[in-house]
C-alpha positions as CSV (number, residue, x, y, z in Angstrom):
1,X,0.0,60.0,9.1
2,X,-2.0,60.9,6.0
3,X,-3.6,63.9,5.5
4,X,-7.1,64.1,6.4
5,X,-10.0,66.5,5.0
6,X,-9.9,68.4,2.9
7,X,-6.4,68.8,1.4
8,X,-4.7,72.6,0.6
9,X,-3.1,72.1,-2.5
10,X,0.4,73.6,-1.2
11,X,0.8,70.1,0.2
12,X,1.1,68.3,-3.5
13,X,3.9,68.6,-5.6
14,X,5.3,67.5,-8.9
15,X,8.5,65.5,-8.1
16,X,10.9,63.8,-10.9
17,X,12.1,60.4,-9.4
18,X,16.1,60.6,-9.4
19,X,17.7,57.2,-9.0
20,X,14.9,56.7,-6.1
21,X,15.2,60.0,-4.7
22,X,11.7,62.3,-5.0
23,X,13.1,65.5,-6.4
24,X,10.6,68.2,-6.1
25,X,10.4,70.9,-8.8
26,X,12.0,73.9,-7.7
27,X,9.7,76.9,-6.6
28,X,6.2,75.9,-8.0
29,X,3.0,78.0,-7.5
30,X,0.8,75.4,-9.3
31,X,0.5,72.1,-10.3
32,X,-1.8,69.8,-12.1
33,X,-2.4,66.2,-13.3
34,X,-4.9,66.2,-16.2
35,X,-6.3,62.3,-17.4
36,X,-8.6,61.8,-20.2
37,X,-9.9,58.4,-21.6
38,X,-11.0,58.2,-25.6
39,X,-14.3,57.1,-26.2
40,X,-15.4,54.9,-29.4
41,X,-18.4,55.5,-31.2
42,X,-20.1,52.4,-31.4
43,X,-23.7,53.7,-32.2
44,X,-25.1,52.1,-34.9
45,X,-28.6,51.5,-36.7
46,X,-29.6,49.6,-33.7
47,X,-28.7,52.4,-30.6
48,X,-32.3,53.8,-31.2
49,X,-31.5,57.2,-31.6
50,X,-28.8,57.2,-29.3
51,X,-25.2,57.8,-29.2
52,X,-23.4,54.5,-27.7
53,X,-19.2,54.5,-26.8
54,X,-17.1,52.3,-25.3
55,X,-14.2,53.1,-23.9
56,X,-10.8,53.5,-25.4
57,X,-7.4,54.8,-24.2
58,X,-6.3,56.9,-21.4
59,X,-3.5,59.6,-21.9
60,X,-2.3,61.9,-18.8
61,X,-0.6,65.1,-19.1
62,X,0.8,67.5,-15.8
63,X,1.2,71.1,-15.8
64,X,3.4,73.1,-13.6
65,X,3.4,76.6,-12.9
66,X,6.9,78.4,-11.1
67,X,8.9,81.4,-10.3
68,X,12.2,81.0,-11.9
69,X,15.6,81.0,-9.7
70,X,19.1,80.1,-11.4
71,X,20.0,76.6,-11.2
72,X,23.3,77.8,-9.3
73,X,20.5,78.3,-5.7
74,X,18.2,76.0,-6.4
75,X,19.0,73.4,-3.3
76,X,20.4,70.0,-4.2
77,X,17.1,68.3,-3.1
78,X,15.2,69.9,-6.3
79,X,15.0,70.4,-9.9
80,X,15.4,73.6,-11.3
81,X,14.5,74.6,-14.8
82,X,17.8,74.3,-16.2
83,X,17.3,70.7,-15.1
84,X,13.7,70.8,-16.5
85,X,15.4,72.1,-20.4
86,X,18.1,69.8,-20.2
87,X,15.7,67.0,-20.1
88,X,13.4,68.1,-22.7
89,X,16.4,69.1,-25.5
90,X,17.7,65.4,-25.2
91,X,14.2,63.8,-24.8
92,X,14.3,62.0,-21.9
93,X,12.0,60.0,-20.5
94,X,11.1,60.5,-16.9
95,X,9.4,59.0,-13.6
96,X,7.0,61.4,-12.4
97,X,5.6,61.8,-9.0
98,X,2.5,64.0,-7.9
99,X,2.1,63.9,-4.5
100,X,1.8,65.8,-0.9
101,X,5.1,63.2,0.1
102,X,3.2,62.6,3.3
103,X,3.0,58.8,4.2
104,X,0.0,57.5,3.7
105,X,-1.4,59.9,1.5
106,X,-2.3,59.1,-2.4
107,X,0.6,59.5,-5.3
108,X,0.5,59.6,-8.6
109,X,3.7,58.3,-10.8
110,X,3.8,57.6,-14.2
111,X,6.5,58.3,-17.0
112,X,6.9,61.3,-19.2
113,X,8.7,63.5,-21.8
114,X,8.6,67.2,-21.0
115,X,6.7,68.7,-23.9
116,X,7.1,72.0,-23.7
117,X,8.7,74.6,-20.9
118,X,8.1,78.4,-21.5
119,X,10.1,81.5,-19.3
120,X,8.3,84.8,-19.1
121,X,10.4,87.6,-17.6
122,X,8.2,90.8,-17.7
123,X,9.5,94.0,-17.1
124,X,9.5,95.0,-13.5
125,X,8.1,92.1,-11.9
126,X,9.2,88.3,-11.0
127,X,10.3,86.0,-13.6
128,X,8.1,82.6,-13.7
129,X,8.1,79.6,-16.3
130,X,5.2,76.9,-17.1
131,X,5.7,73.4,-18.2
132,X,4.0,70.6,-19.3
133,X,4.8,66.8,-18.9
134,X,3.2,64.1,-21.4
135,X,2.5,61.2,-19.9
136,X,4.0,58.1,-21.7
137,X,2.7,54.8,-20.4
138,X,0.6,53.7,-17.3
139,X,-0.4,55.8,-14.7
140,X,-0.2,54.1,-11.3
141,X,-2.0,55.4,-8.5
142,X,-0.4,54.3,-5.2
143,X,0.4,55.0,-1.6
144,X,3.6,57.2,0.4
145,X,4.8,54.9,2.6
């Protein structure tokens, strides 16, 4: 049943489409989906005074926040950052999903190269990483079934 109300944002997830098979990334705190659009300028001598755009391109990009845990723990079901840095060092492209996973509730997919991954592991206190996805291609907004 989807979810109703407002939504707490535990429920959504970044999840890397495996053969099919959602994939959720391993231990995140935060997540987000970020979509922009390019405007054109198309004020000219005639706009009055006024600045006029049309509009251009959309781009997307997704940001995730986690604590890290070796790859040897991380259950089969998810990715873990070794996963994450193997995909970025041989560039592949990847099927993204943001979602809660609950059926009928809204999901995000779309294609992506991860851009950049960064692990922080400060003196006396967890270690975390943060990555971020560019989106490569359409964004299709859709339903869990």
């Amino acid at each position: 049943m989807a979810t109703t109300g407002p939504v707490n944002g535990t429920l959504i997830s970044i999840f890397k489409d495996v053969s099919g098979t959602l994939k959720k990334i391993a231990n995140a705190t935060s997540n987000s989906l970020d979509i922009s659009k390019d405007m054109i300028d198309v004020t000219s001598k005639d706009s009055a005074g006024a600045k006029e755009f049309i509009a251009g391109e959309y781009g997307y990009t997704l940001n995730v926040e986690a604590i890290f845990e070796d790859d040897s723990s991380v259950g089969a079901g998810q990715m873990s950052y070794k996963d994450l840095v193997t995909d970025l060092l041989a560039g592949t492209l990847v099927t993204i999903v943001m979602t809660s996973n609950v059926t009928g509730d809204e999901k995000y997919t779309g294609t992506a190269f991860f851009s950049s991954l960064s692990l922080s592991a400060p003196n006396n206190d967890k270690a975390t990483w943060t990555g971020t996805l560019q989106g490569s291609g359409a964004l299709t907004l859709g339903t869990v079934a």
